[in-house]
C-alpha positions in Angstrom: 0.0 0.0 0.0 1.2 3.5 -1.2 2.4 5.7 1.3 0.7 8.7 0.7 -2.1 8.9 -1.5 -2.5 10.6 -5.1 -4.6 13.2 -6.2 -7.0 10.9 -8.7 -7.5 8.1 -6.1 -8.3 10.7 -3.2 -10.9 12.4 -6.0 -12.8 8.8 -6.1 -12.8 7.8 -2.7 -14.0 11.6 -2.3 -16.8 11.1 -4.8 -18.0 7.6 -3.4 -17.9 8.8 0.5 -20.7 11.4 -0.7 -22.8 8.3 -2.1 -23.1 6.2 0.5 -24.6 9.5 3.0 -28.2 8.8 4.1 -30.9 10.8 2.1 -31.9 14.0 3.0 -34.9 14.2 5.8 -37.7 15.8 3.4 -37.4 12.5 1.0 -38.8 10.4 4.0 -42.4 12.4 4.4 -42.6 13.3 0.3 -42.6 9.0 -0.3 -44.1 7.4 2.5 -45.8 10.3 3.9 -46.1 12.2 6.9 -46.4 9.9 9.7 -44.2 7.1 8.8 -41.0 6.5 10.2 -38.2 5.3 7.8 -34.4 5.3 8.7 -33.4 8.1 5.7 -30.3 5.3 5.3 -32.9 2.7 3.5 -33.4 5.4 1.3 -29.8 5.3 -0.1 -28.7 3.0 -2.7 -24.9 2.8 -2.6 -24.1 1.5 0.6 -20.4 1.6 0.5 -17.4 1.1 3.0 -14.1 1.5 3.0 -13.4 -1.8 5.0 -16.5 -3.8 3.1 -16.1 -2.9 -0.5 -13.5 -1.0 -1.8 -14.4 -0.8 -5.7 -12.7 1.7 -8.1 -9.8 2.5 -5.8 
């Protein structure tokens, strides 16, 4: 494993940290409606981790 990491790899692991973040509150109440309670997480479709699946690294 590299040392210190290069500018492209850091850009991907970048761009696929900010898909795996739960949806945003206001998606919850807009599908389900207003009185059902849904994690915003189930919401998400790329659930990604750095220790689980590293793809495109």
């Amino acid at each position: 494993m590299a040392r210190y990491m290069t500018k492209g790899r850091k850009i991907r692991l970048a761009k696929r940290g900010r898909q795996t973040r739960w949806a945003p509150f206001w998606i919850i109440p807009k599908i389900y409606g207003k009185n059902r309670r849904v994690h915003p997480g189930r919401k998400t479709y790329v659930k990604r981790n750095w220790r689980r699946a590293s793809t495109n690294q």
